[in-house]
DOVO-222823 format. One record per residue (C-alpha): residue in three letters; residue number from 1; x, y, z. Coordinates in steps of 0.001 Angstrom, whole numbers, plus 500000, padded with zeros to 6 digits. Example, Ala and Ser with C-alpha at 12.3 -4.5 7.8 and 13.67 -1.06 7.14 Angstrom:
BEGIN
   code   pos        u        v        w
    ALA     1   512300   495500   507800
    SER     2   513670   498940   507140
//
This chain:
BEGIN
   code   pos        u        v        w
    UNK     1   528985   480601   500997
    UNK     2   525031   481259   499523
    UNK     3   524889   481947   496360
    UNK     4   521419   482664   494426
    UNK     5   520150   479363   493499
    UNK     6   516756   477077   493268
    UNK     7   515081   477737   496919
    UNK     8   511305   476027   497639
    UNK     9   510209   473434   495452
    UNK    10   511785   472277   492019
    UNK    11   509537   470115   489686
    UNK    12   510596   468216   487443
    UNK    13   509554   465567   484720
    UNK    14   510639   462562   487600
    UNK    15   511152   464125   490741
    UNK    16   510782   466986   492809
    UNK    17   513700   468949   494871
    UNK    18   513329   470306   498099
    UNK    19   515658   473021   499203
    UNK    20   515757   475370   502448
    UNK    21   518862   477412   503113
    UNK    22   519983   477253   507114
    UNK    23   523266   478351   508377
    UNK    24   522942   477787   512154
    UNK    25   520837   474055   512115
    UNK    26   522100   471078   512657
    UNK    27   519393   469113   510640
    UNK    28   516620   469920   509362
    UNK    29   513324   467559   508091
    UNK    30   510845   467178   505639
    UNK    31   508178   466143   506674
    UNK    32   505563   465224   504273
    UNK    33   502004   464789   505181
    UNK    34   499155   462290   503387
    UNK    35   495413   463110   503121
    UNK    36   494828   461995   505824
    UNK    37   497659   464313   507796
    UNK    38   499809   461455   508851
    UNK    39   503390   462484   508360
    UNK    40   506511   461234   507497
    UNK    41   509650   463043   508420
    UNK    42   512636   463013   505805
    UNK    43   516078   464238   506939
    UNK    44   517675   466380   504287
    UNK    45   521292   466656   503119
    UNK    46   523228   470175   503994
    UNK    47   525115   471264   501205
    UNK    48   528387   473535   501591
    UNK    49   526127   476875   500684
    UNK    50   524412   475544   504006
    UNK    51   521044   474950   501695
    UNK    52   519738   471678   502890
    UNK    53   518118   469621   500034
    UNK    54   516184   466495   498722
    UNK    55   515083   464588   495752
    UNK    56   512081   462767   495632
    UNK    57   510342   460859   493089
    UNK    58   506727   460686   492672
    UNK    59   505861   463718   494364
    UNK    60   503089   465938   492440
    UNK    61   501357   469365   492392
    UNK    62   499147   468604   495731
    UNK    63   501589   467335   497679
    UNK    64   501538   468959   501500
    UNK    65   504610   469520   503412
    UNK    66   507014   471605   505879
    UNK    67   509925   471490   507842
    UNK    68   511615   470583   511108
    UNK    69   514524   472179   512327
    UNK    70   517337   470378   514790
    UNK    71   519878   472130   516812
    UNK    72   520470   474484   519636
    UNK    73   517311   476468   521576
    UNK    74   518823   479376   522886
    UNK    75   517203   482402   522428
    UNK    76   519321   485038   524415
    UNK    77   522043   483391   521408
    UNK    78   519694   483709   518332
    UNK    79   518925   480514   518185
    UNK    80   515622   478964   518172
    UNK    81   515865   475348   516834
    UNK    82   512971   473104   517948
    UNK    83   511799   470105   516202
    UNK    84   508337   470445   517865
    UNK    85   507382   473629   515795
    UNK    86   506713   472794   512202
    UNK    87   507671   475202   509887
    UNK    88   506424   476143   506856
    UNK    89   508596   476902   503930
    UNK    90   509785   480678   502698
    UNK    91   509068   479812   499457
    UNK    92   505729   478304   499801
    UNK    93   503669   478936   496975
    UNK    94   500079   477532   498208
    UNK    95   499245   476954   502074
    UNK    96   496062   474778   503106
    UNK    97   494368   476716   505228
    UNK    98   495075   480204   506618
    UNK    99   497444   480642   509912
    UNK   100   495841   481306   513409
    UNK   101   497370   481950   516730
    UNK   102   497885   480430   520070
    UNK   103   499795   480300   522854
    UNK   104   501477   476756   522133
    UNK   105   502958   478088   518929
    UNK   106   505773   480303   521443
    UNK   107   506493   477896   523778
    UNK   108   509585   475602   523608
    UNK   109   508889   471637   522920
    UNK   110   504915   472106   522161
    UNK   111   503673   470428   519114
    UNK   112   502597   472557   516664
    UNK   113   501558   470376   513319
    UNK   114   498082   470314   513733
    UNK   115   497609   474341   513749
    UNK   116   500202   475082   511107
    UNK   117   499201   475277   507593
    UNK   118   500763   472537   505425
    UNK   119   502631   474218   502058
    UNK   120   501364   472901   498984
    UNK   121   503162   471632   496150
    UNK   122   502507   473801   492899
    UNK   123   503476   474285   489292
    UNK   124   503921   477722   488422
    UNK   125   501601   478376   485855
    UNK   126   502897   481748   483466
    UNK   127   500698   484759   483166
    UNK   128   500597   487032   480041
    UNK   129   502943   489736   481140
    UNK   130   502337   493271   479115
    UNK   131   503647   496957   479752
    UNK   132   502687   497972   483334
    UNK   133   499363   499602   483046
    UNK   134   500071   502821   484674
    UNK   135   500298   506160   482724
    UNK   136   502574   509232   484059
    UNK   137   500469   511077   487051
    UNK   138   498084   508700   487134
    UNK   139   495293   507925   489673
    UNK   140   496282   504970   491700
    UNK   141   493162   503287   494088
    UNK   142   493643   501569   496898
    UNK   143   492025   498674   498216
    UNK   144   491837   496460   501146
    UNK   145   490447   493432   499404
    UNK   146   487744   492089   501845
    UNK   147   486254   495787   503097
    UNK   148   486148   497267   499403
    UNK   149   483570   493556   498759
    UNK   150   481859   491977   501388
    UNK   151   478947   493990   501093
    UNK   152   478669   494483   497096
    UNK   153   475056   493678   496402
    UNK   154   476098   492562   492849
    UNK   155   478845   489887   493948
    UNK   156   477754   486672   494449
    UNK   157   477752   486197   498164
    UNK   158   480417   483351   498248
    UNK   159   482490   485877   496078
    UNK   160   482169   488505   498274
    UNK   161   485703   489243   500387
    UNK   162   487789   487627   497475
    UNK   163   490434   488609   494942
    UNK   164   488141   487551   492712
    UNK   165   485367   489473   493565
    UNK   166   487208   492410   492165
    UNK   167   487266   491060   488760
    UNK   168   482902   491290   488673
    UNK   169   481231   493807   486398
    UNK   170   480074   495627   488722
    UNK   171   483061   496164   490728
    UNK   172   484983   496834   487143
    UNK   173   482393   499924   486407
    UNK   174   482886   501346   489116
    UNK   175   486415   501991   489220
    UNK   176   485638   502685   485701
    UNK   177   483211   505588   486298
    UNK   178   485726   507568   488803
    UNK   179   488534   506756   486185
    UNK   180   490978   504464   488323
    UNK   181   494382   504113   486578
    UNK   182   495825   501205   488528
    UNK   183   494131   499736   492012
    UNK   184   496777   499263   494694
    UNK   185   496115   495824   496600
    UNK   186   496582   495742   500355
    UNK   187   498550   492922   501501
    UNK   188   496998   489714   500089
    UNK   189   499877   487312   501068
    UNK   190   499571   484867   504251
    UNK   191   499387   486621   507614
    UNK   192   498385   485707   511224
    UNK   193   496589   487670   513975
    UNK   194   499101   489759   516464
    UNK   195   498392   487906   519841
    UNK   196   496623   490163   521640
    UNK   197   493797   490646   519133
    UNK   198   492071   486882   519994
    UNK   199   491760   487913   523631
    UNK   200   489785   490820   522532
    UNK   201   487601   489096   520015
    UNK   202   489429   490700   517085
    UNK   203   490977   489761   514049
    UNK   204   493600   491462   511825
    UNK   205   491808   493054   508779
    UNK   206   494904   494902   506935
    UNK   207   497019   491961   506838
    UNK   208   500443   493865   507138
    UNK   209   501600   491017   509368
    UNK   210   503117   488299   506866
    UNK   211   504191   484836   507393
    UNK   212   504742   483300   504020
    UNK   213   505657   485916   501478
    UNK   214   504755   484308   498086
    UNK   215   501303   482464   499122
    UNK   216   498207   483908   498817
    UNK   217   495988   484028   502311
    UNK   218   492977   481655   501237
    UNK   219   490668   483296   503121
    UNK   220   490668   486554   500654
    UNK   221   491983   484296   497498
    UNK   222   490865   480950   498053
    UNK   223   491297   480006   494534
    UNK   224   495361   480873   495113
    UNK   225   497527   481761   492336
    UNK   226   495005   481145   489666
    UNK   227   492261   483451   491102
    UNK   228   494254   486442   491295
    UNK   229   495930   485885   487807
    UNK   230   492419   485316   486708
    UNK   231   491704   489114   488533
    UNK   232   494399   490681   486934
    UNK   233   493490   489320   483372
    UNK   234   489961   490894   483737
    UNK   235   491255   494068   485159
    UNK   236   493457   494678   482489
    UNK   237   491178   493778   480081
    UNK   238   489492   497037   481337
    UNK   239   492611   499211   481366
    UNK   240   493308   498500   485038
    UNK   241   496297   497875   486378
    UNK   242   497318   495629   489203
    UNK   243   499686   497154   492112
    UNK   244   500724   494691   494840
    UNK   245   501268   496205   498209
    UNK   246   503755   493980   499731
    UNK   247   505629   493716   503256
    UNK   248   509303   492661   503534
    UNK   249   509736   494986   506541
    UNK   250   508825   492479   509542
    UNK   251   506814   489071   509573
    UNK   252   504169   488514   512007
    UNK   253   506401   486134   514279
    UNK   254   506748   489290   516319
    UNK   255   509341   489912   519420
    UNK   256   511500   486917   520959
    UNK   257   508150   486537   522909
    UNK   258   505979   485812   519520
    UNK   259   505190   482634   517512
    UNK   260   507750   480028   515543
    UNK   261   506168   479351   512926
    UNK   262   508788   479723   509606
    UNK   263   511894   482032   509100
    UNK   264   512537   481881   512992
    UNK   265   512272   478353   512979
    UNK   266   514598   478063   509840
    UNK   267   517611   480145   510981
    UNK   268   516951   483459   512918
    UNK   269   520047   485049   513051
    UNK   270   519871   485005   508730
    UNK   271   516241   486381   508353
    UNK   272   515837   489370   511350
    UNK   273   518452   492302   512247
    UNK   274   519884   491885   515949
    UNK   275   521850   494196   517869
    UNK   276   525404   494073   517515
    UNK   277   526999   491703   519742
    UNK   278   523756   490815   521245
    UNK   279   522124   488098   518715
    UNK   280   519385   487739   521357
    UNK   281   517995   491304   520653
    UNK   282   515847   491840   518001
    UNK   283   516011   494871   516226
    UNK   284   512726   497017   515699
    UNK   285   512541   499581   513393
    UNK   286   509562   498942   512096
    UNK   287   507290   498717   515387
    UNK   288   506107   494947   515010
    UNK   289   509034   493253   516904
    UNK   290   511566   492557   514342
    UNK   291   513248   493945   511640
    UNK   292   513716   491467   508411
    UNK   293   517493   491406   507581
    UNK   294   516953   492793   503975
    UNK   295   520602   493034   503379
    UNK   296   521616   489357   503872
    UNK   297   521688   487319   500653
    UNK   298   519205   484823   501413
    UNK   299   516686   487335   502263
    UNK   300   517604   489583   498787
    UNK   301   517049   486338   496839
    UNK   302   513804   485687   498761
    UNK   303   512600   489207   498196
    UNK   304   513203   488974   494348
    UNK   305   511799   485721   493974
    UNK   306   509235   486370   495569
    UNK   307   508226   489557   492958
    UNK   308   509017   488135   490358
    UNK   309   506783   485113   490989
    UNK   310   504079   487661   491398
    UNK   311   504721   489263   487602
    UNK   312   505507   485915   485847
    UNK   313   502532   484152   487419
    UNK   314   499885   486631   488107
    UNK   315   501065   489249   485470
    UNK   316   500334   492056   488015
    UNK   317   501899   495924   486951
    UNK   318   503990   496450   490294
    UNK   319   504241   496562   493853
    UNK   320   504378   498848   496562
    UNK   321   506192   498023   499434
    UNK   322   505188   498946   503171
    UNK   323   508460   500712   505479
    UNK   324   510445   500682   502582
    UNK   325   513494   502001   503987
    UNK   326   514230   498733   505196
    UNK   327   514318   497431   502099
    UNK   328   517515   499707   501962
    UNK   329   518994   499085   505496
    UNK   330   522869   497727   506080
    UNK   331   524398   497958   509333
    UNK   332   524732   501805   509142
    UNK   333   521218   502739   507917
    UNK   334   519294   503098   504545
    UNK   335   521286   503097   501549
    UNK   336   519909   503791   498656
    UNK   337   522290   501969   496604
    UNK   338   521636   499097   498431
    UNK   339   522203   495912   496959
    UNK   340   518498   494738   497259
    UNK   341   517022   498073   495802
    UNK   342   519381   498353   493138
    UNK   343   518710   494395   492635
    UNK   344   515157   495010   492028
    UNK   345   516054   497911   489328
    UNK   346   518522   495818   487369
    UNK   347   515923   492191   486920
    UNK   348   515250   491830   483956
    UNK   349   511259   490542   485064
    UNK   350   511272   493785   487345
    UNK   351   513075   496609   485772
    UNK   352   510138   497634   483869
    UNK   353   507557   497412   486773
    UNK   354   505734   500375   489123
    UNK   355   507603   500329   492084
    UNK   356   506131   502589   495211
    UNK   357   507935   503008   498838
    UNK   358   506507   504103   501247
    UNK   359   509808   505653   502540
    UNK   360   509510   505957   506176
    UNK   361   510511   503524   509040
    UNK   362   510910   504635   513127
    UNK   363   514759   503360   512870
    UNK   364   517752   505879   513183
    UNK   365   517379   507735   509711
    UNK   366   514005   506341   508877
    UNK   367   512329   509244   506783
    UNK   368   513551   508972   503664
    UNK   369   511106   510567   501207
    UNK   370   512768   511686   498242
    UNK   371   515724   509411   498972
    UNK   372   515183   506276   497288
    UNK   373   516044   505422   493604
    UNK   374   514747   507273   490367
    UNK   375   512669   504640   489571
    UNK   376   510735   504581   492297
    UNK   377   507557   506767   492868
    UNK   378   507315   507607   496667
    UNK   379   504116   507820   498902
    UNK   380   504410   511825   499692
    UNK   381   503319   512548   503568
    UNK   382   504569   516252   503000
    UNK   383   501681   516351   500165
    UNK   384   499004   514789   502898
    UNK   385   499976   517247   505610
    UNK   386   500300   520251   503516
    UNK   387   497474   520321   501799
    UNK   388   495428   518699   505449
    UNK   389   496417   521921   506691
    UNK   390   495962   523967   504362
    UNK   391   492159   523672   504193
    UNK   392   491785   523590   507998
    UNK   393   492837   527182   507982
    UNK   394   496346   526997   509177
    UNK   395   498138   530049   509333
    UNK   396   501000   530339   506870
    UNK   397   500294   527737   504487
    UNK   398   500218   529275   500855
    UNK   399   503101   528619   499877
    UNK   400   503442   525216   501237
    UNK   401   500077   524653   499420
    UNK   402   502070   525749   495859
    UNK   403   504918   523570   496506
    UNK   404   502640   520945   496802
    UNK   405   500301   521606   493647
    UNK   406   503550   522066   491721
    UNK   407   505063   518508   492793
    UNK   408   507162   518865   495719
    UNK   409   510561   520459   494057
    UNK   410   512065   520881   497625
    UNK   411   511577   516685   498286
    UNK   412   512204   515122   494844
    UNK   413   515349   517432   493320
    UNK   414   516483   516013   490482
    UNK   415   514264   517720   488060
    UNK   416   511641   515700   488131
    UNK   417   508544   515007   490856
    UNK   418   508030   510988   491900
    UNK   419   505176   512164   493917
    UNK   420   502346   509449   494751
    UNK   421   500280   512626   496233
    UNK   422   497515   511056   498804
    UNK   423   495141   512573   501885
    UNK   424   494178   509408   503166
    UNK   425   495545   506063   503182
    UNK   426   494323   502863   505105
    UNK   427   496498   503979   508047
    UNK   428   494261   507032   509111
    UNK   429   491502   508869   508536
    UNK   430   489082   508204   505956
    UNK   431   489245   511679   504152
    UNK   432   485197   512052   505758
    UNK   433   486307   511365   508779
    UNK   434   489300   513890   507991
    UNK   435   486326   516807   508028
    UNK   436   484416   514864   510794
    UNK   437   486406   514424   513750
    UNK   438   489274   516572   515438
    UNK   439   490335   513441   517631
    UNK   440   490683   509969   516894
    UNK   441   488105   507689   518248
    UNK   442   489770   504338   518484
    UNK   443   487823   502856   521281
    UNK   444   486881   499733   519259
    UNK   445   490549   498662   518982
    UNK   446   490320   497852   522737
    UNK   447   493473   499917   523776
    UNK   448   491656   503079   525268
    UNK   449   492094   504848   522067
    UNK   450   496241   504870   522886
    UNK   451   496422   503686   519427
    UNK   452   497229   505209   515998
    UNK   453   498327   509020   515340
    UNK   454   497444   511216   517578
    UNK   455   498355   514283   515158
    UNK   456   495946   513965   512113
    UNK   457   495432   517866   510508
    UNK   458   491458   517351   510906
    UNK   459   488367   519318   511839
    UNK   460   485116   518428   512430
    UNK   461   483167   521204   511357
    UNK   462   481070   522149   514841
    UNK   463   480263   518771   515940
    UNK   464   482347   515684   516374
    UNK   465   481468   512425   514439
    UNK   466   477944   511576   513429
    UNK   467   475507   514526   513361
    UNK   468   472027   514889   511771
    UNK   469   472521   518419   511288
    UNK   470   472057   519065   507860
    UNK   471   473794   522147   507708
    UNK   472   477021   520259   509032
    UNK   473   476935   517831   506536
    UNK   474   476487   519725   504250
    UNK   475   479735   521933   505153
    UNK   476   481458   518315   505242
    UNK   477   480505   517275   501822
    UNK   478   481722   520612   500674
    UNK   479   485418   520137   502041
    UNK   480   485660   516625   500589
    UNK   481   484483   517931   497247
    UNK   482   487192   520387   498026
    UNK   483   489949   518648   499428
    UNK   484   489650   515705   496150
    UNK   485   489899   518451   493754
    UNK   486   493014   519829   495248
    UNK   487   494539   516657   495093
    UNK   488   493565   516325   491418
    UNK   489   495008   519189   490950
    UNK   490   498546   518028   491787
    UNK   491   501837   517195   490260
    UNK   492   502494   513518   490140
    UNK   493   500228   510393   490790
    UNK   494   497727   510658   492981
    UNK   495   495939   508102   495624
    UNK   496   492556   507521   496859
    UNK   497   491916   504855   499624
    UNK   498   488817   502845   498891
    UNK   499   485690   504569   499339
    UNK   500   487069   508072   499852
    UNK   501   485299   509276   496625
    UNK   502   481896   508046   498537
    UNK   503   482024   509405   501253
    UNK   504   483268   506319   503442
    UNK   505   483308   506738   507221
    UNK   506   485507   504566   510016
    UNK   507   483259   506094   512786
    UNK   508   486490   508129   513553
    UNK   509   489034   505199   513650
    UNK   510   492618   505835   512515
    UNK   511   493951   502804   513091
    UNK   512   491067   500093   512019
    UNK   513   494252   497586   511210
    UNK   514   491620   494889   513612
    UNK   515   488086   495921   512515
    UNK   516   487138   493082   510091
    UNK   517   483424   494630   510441
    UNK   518   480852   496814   509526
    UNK   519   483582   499798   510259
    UNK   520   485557   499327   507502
    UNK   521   483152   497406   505223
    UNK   522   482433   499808   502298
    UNK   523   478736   500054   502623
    UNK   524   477460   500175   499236
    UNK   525   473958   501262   499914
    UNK   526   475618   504194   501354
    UNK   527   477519   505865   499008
    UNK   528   477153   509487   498036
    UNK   529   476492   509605   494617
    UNK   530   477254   513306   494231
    UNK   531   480625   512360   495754
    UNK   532   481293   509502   492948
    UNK   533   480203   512189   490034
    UNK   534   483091   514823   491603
    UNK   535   485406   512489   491569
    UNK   536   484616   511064   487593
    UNK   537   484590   514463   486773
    UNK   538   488173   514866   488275
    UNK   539   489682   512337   486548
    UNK   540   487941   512851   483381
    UNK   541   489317   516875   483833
    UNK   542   493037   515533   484864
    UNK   543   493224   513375   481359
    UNK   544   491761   515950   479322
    UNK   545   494818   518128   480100
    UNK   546   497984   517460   479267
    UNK   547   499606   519168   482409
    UNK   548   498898   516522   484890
    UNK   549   500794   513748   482933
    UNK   550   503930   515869   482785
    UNK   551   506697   515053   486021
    UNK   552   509088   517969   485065
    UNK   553   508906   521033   487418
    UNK   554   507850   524291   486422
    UNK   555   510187   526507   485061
    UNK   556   508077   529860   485603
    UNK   557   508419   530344   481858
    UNK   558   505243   530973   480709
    UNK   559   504594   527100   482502
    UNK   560   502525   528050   485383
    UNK   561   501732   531668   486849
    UNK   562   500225   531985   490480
    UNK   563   497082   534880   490620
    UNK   564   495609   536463   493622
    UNK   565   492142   536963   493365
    UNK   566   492609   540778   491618
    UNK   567   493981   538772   488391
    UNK   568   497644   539695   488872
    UNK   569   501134   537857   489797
    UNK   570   501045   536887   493206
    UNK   571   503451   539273   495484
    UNK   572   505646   538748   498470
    UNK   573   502754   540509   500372
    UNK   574   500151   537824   499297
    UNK   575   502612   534642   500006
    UNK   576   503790   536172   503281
    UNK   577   499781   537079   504326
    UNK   578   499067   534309   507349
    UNK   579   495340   534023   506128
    UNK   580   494928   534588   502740
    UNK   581   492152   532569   501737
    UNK   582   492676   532454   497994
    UNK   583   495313   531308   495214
    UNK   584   495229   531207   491639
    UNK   585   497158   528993   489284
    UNK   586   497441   529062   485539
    UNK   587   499174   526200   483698
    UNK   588   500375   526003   480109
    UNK   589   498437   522848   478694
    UNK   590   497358   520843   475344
    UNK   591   493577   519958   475536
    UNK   592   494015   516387   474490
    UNK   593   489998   516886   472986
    UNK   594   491368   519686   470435
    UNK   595   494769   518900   470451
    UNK   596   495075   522885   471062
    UNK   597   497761   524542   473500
    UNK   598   495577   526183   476087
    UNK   599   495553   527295   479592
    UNK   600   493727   525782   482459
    UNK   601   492992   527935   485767
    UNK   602   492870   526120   489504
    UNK   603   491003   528640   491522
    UNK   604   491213   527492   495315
    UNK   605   488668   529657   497999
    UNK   606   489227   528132   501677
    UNK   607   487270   530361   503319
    UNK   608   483575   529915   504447
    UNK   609   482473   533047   502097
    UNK   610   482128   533445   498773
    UNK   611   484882   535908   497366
    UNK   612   485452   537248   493542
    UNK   613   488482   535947   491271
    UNK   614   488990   537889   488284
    UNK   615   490697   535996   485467
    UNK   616   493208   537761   482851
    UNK   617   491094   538508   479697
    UNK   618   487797   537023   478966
    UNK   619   485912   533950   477517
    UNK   620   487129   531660   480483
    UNK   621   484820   528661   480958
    UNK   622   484194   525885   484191
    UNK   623   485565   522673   483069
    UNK   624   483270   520638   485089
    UNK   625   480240   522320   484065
    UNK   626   480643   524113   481121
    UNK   627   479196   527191   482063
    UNK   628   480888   530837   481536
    UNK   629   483451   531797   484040
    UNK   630   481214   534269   486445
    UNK   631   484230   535459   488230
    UNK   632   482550   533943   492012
    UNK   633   484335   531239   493850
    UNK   634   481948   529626   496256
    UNK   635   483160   529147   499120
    UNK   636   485534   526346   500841
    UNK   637   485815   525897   496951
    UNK   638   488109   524377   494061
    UNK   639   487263   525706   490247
    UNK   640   488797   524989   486872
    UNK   641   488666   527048   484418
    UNK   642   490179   527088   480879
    UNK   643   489493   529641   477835
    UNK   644   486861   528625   475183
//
């Protein structure tokens, strides 16, 4: 029977342990390789918990290594034993060289050691570990590493694409200027290609396709554990906090037809979900092949590890974690009481940290937003969609858009809003694209644009993609402007993907998960300045005001009062009108600048002409620009006003 103990490497003063849980193999080897990648194979001793271990003196921090598995090959039985793959360790902390596939690594009795990376023996080093740097409804940035640098003109070019490229001056003041809170880190962690992508001359750029959960991918953090606690140091040495997005949903070994390269390897019927009574069928709720058994013990100790090396050696603020539901799955669908969620909320290393699920899978009973535990914050689709629809004219929508401004009472019900409030996220449109295209356009991707959501709430404004027509972009800057000030206007945290406050275009991809290119590079020669100063001036609004940093919902007390545009209490007739293009809303507030209870109006206009608003009483003032309160929205429009 498992039972949480020392997995991976153990270092000590005169030797070093080696320990790798299997139930189902009959043996399994170290193998150890030199500098010059001979190898020497080591059989290892099973223990009663079915952890197979070995002492060793004289091994050091260096040290390369990884295992072979003996025992059955049967995969219609679960089993996939086959000391010709070499496998590296689950609890690798440090790999040599980033993974790659190819054919051989699937098929039964082909050597594999040359093409795997070799695990590295490390010491874990600790990182200063402070309060997570993440204030109530804060503004949470998210970044795919290599995109957001690879063409900085400031970073050294043989910085550019890294962890630590993040941690330049340049990089710093700019998250600085549009008033980031905490950035959001898309995977970082080891991953491989899927297999179709070398065929069509593309690589995985996302990196939501994991092999080795605790080892950073040297190709985006070459300098491993030490570069990205380095990173963190410097941003929070700025205020910035550090937000790890992390996958324990599915690992990139894919479908019974897909590489063996660790956890497969080890013991496949401990780390994936299979059908009941059919150990040869992978389960796939999450879309990639296979379905990581969350549940089972040796996973749960592997997923904890795993974050907590990330706080006590990097020092980062959270994590958010990709499908989340599974993270909650038994036999009989998401729990949230599950023993690995409330696991995570009970550590004493992670109780205090920002955890973020993204709380959707496509398994029986996958959407579970506003289901998981209180401590969690939850990515809000609802919010995206709502407010997407909103300002493309849908019919119907006011109150939907109020629900959403006031922090999504009908999801989150127990008083309180978790809302991580977003329009675009790395899976989708770029929020220019959003107001750019009415289709997707994911030719690129080589699967005749089958690919990604086909559903995406968008307009293009009279022209699809690029256009020279000024006029056009024009009315596209406009509903950008528009669309980040609604968002900033929420209840909650709220998200911007990289770029998104610059006016980043895909060229109308939606899925750009294998466009390690110019499409997704943030061109920083590019970037619409006017776009950056809306978006500072957002932030700097949402911290001058106490409102936005408050998670309790409005009472209707004198909290919050919804206007039409005549000044007065919104009426049944105004909610219930299909195409009423206006809404007012007046909060109760404390301007943090006077430390004076005030008001603060959010004046929304979504049609393409300007219309009057007439605020109660007089003396109202534009935040953003200072200027007396005319009583003219422009149009396609967000205003805030508060009295002087």
């Amino acid at each position: 029977m498992f039972s949480p103990r020392q997995l991976g490497v153990t270092l000590t003063d005169k030797m070093a342990q080696f320990a790798v849980y299997s139930q189902h193999a009959e043996r399994i080897d170290l193998c150890l390789f030199d500098k010059d990648g001979r190898e020497q194979a080591l059989a290892m001793q099973r223990g009663e918990d079915a952890v197979h271990r070995i002492d060793l003196p004289s091994i050091h921090p260096g040290q390369r290594y990884g295992y072979r598995t003996h025992g059955v090959y049967d995969p219609d039985r679960g089993l996939w034993f086959d000391p010709s793959k070499l496998l590296v360790d689950p609890y690798a902390r440090e790999l040599d060289g980033p993974f790659r596939h190819e054919q051989r690594l699937s098929q039964y009795g082909v050597e594999t050691a040359d093409l795997v990376p070799k695990a590295i023996v490390t010491r874990d080093q600790p990182a200063r570990v402070g309060k997570p740097l993440l204030p109530p409804g804060g503004f949470i940035y998210e970044v795919a590493v290599k995109p957001f640098t690879m063409l900085h003109p400031d970073v050294p070019e043989g910085e550019r694409g890294t962890v630590a490229a993040l941690a330049h001056p340049s990089v710093i003041a700019h998250l600085k200027k549009i008033g980031v809170d905490a950035i959001e880190l898309m995977p970082i962690t080891a991953w491989i290609d899927e297999r179709h992508l070398p065929a069509l001359g593309l690589t995985n750029g996302w990196g939501y396709n994991p092999i080795a959960l605790m080892a950073l991918d040297p190709r985006i953090c070459p300098g491993g554990m030490m570069e990205l606690r380095e990173t963190v140091a410097a941003l929070h040495a700025a205020d910035i906090g550090v937000i790890l997005d992390l996958v324990f949903n599915h690992s990139g070994e894919s479908d019974r037809y897909g590489a063996t390269l660790s956890m497969r390897g080890l013991d496949n019927l401990t780390y994936y979900r299979h059908a009941r009574d059919s150990p040869g069928q992978l389960i796939n709720d999450t879309g990639t092949g296979n379905t990581i058994a969350c549940d089972h013990p040796v996973v749960r100790q592997l997923i904890l590890d795993t974050l907590r090396h990330f706080v006590l050696s990097a020092g980062v603020d959270g994590f958010r974690f990709d499908l989340a539901p599974i993270i909650g799955r038994t036999a009989d669908g998401f729990d949230p009481n599950a023993e690995t969620l409330t696991a995570m909320l009970g550590d004493e290393v992670l109780k205090d940290r920002v955890l973020i699920a993204e709380p959707w899978d496509i398994g029986p009973g996958g959407y579970q937003l506003g289901n998981f535990p209180q401590s969690f914050l939850e990515w809000n689709d609802r919010a995206r969609d709502d407010i997407r629809r909103y300002w493309r004219g849908d019919g119907w929508m006011t109150g939907a858009l109020a629900t959403r401004l006031a922090g999504s009472s009908d999801v989150f019900r127990n008083g309180h809003t978790r809302s991580v409030n977003f329009l675009a996220a790395h899976d989708g449109f770029t929020l220019m694209d959003l107001v750019s295209h009415q289709q997707k356009h994911n030719e690129a991707n080589g699967e005749e644009n089958r690919d990604g959501h086909g559903e995406n709430f968008s307009w293009n404004n009279g022209v699809e993609g690029e256009t020279q027509d000024p006029a056009i972009l024009e009315h596209r800057r406009r509903d950008v402007a528009a669309l980040l000030s609604t968002l900033f206007a929420t209840r909650g945290h709220v998200m911007l993907t990289m770029g998104d406050e610059a006016g980043r275009s895909q060229r109308g991809n939606n899925n750009a998960y294998a466009q390690d290119n110019e499409i997704t590079w943030l061109d920083w020669s590019a970037i619409d300045e006017g776009l950056v100063e809306h978006t500072a001036a957002l932030t700097a609004m949402r911290r001058r005001f106490s409102v936005f940093s408050e998670a309790s919902f409005f009472s209707g007390e004198g909290d919050v009062e919804w206007l039409n545009a005549a000044g007065q209490p919104m009426q049944v007739g105004d909610w219930e009108n299909a195409s009423n293009p206006v809404l007012g809303m007046v909060l109760a507030t404390t301007d943090r600048t006077t430390e004076q209870a005030t008001r603060l109006a959010v004046l929304i206009n979504r049609s393409h002409a300007p219309l009057t608003f007439a605020l109660p009483g007089e003396g109202w003032t534009d935040v953003v620009t200072g200027e007396a309160w005319q009583g003219m929205l422009p149009p396609r429009s967000v205003r805030f006003c508060f009295p002087a």
